[in-house]
C-alpha positions in Angstrom: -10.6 -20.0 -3.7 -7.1 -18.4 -4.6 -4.9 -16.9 -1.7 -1.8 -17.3 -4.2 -2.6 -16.5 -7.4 -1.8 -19.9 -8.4 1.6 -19.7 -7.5 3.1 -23.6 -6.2 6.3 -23.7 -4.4 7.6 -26.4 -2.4 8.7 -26.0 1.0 13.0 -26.5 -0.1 12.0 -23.4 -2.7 12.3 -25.5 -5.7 8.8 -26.3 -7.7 7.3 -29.9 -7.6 4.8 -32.3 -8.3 3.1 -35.0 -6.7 4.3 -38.3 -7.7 2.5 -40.2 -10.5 -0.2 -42.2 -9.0 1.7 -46.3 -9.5 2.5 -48.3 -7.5 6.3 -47.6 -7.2 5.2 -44.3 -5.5 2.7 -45.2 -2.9 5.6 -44.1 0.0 6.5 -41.1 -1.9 5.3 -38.7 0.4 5.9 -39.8 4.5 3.2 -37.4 5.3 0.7 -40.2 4.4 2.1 -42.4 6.5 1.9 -39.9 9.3 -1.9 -39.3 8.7 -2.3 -43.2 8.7 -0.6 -43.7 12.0 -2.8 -40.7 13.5 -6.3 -42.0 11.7 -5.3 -45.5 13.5 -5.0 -43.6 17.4 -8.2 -41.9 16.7 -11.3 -43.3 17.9 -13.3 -40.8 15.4 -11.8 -42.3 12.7 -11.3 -38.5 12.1 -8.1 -36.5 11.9 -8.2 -32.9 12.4 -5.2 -30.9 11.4 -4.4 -26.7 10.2 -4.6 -26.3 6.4 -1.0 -24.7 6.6 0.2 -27.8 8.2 -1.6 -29.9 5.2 -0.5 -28.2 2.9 3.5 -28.1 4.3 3.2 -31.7 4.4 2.5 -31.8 0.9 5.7 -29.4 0.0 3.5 -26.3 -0.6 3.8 -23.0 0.7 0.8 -21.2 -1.1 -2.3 -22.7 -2.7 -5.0 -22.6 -5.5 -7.8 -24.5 -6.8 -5.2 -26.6 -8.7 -3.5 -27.6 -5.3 -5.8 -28.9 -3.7 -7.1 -30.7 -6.5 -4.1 -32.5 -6.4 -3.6 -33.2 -2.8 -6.9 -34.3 -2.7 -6.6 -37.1 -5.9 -3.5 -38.1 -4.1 -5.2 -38.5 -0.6 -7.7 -40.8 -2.6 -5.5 -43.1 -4.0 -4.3 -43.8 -0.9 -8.0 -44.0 0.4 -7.7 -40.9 2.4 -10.5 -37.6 2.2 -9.8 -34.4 2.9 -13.0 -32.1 4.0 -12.2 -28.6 2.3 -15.1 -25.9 2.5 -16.1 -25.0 -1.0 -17.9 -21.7 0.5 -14.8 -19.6 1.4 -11.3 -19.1 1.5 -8.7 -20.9 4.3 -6.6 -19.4 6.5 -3.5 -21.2 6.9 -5.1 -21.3 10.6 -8.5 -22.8 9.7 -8.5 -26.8 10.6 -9.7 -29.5 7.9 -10.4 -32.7 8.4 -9.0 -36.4 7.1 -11.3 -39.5 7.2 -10.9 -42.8 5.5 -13.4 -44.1 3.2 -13.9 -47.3 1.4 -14.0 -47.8 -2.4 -15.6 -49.6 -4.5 -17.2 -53.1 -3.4 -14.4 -53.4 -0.3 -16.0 -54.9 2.8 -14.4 -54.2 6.3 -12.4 -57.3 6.1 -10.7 -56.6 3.3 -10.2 -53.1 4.3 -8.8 -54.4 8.1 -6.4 -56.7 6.0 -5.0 -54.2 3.2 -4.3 -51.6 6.5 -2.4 -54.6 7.5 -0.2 -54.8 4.8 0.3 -51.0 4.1 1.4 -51.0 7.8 3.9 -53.5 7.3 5.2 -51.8 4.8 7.2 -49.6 7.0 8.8 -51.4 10.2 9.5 -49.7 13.2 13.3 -49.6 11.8 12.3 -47.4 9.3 10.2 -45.3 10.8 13.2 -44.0 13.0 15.0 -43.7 10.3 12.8 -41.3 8.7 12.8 -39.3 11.9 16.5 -39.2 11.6 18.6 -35.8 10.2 22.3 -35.2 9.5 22.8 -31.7 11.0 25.3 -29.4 9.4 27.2 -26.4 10.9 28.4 -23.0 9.4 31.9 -24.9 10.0 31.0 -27.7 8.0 30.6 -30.6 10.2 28.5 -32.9 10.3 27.2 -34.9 12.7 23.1 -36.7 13.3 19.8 -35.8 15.5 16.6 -37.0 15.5 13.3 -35.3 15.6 11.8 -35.8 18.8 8.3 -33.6 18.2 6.4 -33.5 15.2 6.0 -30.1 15.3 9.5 -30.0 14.5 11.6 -30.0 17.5 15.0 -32.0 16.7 17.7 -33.6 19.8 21.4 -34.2 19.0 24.6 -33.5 20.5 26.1 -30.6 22.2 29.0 -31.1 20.9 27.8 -31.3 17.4 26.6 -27.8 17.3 29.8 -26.6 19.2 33.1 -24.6 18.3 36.0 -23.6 20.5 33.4 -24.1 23.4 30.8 -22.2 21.9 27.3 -22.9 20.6 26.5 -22.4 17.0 22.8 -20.7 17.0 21.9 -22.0 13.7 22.5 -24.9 12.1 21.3 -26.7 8.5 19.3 -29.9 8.8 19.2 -32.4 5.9 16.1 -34.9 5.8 15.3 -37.7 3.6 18.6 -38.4 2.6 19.1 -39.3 -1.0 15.8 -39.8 -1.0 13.2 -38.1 -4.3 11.6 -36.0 -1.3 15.6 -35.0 0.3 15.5 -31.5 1.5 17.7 -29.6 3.6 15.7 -26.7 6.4 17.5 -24.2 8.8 17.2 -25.5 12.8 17.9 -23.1 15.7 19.7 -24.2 18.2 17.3 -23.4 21.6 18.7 -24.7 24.4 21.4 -26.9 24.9 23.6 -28.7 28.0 27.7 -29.2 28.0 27.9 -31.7 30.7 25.4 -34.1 29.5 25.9 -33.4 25.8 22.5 -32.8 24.5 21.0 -29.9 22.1 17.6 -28.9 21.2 16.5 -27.6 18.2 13.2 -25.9 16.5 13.1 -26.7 12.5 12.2 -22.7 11.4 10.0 -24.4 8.7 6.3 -24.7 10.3 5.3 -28.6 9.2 4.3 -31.8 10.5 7.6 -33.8 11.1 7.7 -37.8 11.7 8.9 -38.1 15.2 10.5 -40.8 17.3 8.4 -42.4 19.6 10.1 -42.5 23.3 11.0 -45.7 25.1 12.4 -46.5 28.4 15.7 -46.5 29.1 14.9 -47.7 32.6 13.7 -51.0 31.4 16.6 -52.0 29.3 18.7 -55.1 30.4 21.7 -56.8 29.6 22.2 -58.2 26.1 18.7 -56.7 24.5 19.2 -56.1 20.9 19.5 -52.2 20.1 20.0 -50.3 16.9 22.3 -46.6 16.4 21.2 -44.5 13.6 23.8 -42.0 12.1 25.4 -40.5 9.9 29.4 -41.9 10.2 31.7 -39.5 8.3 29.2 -37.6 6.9 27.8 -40.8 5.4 24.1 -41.0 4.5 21.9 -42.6 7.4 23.5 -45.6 8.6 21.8 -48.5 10.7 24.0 -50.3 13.5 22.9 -53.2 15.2 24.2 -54.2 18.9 23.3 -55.4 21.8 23.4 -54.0 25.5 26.5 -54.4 27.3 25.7 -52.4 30.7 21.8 -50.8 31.0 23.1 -48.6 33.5 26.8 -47.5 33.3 28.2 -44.4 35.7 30.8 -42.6 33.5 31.8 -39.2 33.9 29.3 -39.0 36.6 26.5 -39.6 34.4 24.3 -42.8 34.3 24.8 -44.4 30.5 23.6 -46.9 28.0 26.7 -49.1 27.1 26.4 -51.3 24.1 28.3 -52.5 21.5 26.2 -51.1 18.6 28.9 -48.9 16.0 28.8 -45.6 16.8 31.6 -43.1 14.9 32.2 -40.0 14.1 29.3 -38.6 12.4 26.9 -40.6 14.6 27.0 -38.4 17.9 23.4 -37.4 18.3 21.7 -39.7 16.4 18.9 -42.1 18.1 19.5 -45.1 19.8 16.6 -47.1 19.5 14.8 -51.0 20.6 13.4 -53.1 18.0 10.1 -51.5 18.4 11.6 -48.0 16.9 11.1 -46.4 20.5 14.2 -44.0 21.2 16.4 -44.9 24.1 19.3 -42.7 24.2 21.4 -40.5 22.2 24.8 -41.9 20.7 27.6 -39.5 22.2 30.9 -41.3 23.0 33.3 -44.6 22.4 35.7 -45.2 24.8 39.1 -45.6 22.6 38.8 -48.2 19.8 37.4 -51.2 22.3 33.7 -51.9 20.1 31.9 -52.5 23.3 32.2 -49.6 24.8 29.9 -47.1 23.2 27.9 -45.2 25.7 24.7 -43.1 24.7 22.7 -40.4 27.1 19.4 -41.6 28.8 16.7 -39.7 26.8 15.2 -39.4 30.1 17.8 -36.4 30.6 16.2 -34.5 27.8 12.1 -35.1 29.0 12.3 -32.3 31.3 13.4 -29.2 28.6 11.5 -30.3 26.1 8.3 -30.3 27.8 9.2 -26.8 28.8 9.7 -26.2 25.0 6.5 -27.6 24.4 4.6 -25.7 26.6 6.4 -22.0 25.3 5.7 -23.3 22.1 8.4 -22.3 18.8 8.0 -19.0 18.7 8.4 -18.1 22.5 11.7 -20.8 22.5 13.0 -18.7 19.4 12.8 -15.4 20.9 14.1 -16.1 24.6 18.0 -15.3 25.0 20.0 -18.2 24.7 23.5 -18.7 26.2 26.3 -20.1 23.6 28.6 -20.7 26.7 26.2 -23.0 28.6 23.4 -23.5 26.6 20.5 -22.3 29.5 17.7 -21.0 28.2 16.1 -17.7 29.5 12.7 -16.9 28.6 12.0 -13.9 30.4 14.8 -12.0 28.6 15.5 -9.7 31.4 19.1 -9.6 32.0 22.0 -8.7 29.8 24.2 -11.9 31.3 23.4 -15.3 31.9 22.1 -16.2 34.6 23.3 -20.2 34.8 27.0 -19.2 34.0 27.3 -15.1 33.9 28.5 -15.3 30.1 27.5 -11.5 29.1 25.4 -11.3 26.3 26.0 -7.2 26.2 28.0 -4.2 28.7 26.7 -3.7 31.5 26.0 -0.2 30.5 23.8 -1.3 27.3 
């Protein structure tokens, strides 16, 4: 079962190996965690997922016998199967699935109880903070985003990703930061918005991605406890805590989230987030130097273009036209200028 000729290569382009299996590296791999999380929505008690995406999660590009054998003794020790057919090759198509099974003499109870404390391992805290990137221009600035789709879609700034009033169309993204699994993966910059400050991004790298759950902005009152994860200065991620000042301020004609969580340069387009790890806004401005005045976007602004993404899918976002000047996205690619703004993309004559 080779389609590699034995060949590993991790998905940064530098060979690796799974951790040792201790106890110092059950968290290793956030792709566990991910599996767990989806294995606890399931009713099945069965996750189905594509081999490619499997085997991306893992930090593998191509496979062999040896690879699996791997993935699969790692899976275990966590108490995780993965159903392979022996019979055939996979496609990186082909789906396989991931139960849970019991070892040894472990009844239900004590099962029930360990998956409560492997799931308090992680708080919600961290979870976001694992769904949180520092971006990286061909400029060299740097500000944060957040992945937003597990597929690999990523929100941050507009202004983040801009120059001289121009979009930048790719962009690094750094994840995991000093972390053993850090790794830095080219993002495209899709479709993006000047006057309410937001980009999208697909990660080119086809994997499953931790994403942030979504909250409700809507809901939020005065003096609830909030959270804004960034990157100040080009920092690694940095946790903020704050609490609302104004759930629903009008500035610069937009309706913001004003608290008094730290939010610097560096942090624009990073997540702010509740205590359950659900994603309220996106940090954008401070007013001056007054510390309670830091406003963040609804995310609600961003919920209509990317379920538009989602439907077109990565490729389709990819290959539409997208306008630097404005940021509007045209998927039918059928004129040479914009049509949101009339920036032209080419002559008339081409």
């Amino acid at each position: 079962m080779s389609e590699s000729g034995g060949t590993r290569t991790a998905t940064n382009g530098i060979k690796s190996n799974l951790p040792d299996f201790s106890k110092d590296n059950l968290d290793f791999y956030p792709f566990v965690n991910q599996i767990e999380a989806e294995l606890e929505k399931s009713q099945k008690g069965c996750l189905t997922v594509k081999f490619n995406i499997l085997m991306c999660g893992f930090g593998y590009l191509e496979y062999d016998d040896s690879v699996i054998i791997e993935i699969q003794k790692y899976l275990n020790f966590n108490n995780l199967f993965v159903q392979i057919p022996l019979d055939r090759d996979l496609n990186r198509e082909d789906t396989v699935s991931i139960v849970r099974i019991n070892k040894g003499k472990q009844t239900r109870s004590s099962l029930q109880s360990e998956k409560k404390v492997s799931s308090s391992k992680i708080s919600p805290i961290q979870e976001a903070i694992n769904s949180t990137v520092q971006i990286i221009t061909p400029s060299g600035s740097v500000g944060t985003g957040f992945i937003i789709d597990n597929r690999g879609i990523i929100v941050t700034a507009r202004h983040v990703v801009d120059e001289n009033g121009y979009s930048f169309r790719k962009v690094l993204v750094r994840q995991y930061i000093q972390k053993p699994e850090e790794r830095e993966l080219e993002a495209i910059v899709f479709r993006s918005h000047r006057k309410l400050d937001y980009a999208l991004l697909w990660i080119l790298d086809d994997g499953y991605y931790p994403e942030l759950k979504l909250g409700e902005p809507k809901k939020l009152d005065y003096s609830q406890t909030v959270y804004a994860i960034g990157c100040p200065g080009g920092l690694p991620i940095t946790v903020t805590r704050g609490i609302i000042g104004n759930p629903n301020i009008n500035y610069n004609q937009l309706d913001c989230i004003q608290c008094d969580a730290a939010i610097d340069h560096g942090n624009s387009g990073g997540p702010l987030i509740n205590e359950e790890g659900e994603v309220l806004g996106i940090t954008l401005w401070g007013l001056g130097d007054f510390a309670g005045a830091k406003l963040s976007l609804p995310i609600d602004y961003v919920l209509e273009d990317l379920e538009i993404a989602r439907r077109y899918g990565k490729n389709a976002s990819l290959q539409s036209i997208y306008c630097p000047a404005c940021g509007y996205t045209d998927y039918s690619k059928n004129l040479w200028y914009c049509s949101n703004c009339g920036f032209q993309y080419e002559s008339e004559d081409e």
